[in-house]
Steps between C-alpha positions, in 0.01 A plus 500: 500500500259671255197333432215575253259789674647392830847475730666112566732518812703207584721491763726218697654468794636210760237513731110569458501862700780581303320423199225700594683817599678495160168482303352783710826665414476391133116627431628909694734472236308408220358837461740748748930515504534401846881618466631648801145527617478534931219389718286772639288327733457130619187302425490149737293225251357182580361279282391151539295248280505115429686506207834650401354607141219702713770690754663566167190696381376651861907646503478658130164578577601723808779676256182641271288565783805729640562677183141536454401639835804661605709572223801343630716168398743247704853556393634277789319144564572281841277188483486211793306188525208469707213203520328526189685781377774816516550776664748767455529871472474728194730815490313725259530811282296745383444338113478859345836602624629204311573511059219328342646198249126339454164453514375428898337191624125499543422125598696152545348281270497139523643413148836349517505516889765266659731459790691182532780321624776344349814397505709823519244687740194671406314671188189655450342705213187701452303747272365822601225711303662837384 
């Protein structure tokens, strides 16, 4: 979703990991056609805090830190529960081999952040600096 100086990504699923994995997949692409896109190498991820709000972050978090450092993107997300947390492997790809349809993520913000349970499964939404 387009937001003012910024990119909203909302995603839903049934379960929580699920919900995760498709707002990982939502924020890659934000900014990059992921269309027939293939995983290059395999990046194992942990992450584990108290809240569900804060694994939300630490996961997006570890998507900008990977295009940052290494250039590259997941294009394939596998998420399980753990205590406190998910874990889960990230198939990635190189992000410049990929067409450009927006402006990259620099930072998860807090503004907006949510990820909650309802009824029909799981949503979540968050903003991320551009």
């Amino acid at each position: 979703m387009p937001h003012t100086a910024d990119s909203r990504v909302e995603a839903w699923a049934p379960t929580r990991e699920e919900c995760l994995a498709q707002a990982v997949r939502g924020v890659c692409a934000s900014f990059l056609d992921l269309t027939g896109a293939a995983g290059v190498r395999r990046r194992d991820v942990e992450i584990r805090a108290e809240r569900d709000e804060d694994v939300l972050v630490a996961l997006l978090d570890e998507v900008v830190y990977r295009l940052d450092t290494e250039g590259e993107v997941p294009v394939d997300v596998e998420l399980a529960p753990v205590d406190g947390g998910v874990k889960g492997v990230f198939q990635m790809a190189d992000a410049g081999s990929l067409p450009v349809t927006g402006a990259a993520p620099k930072a998860v913000t807090l503004h907006g952040l949510a990820l909650n349970r309802g009824q029909d499964g799981w949503t979540c939404s968050v903003t991320l600096d551009v």
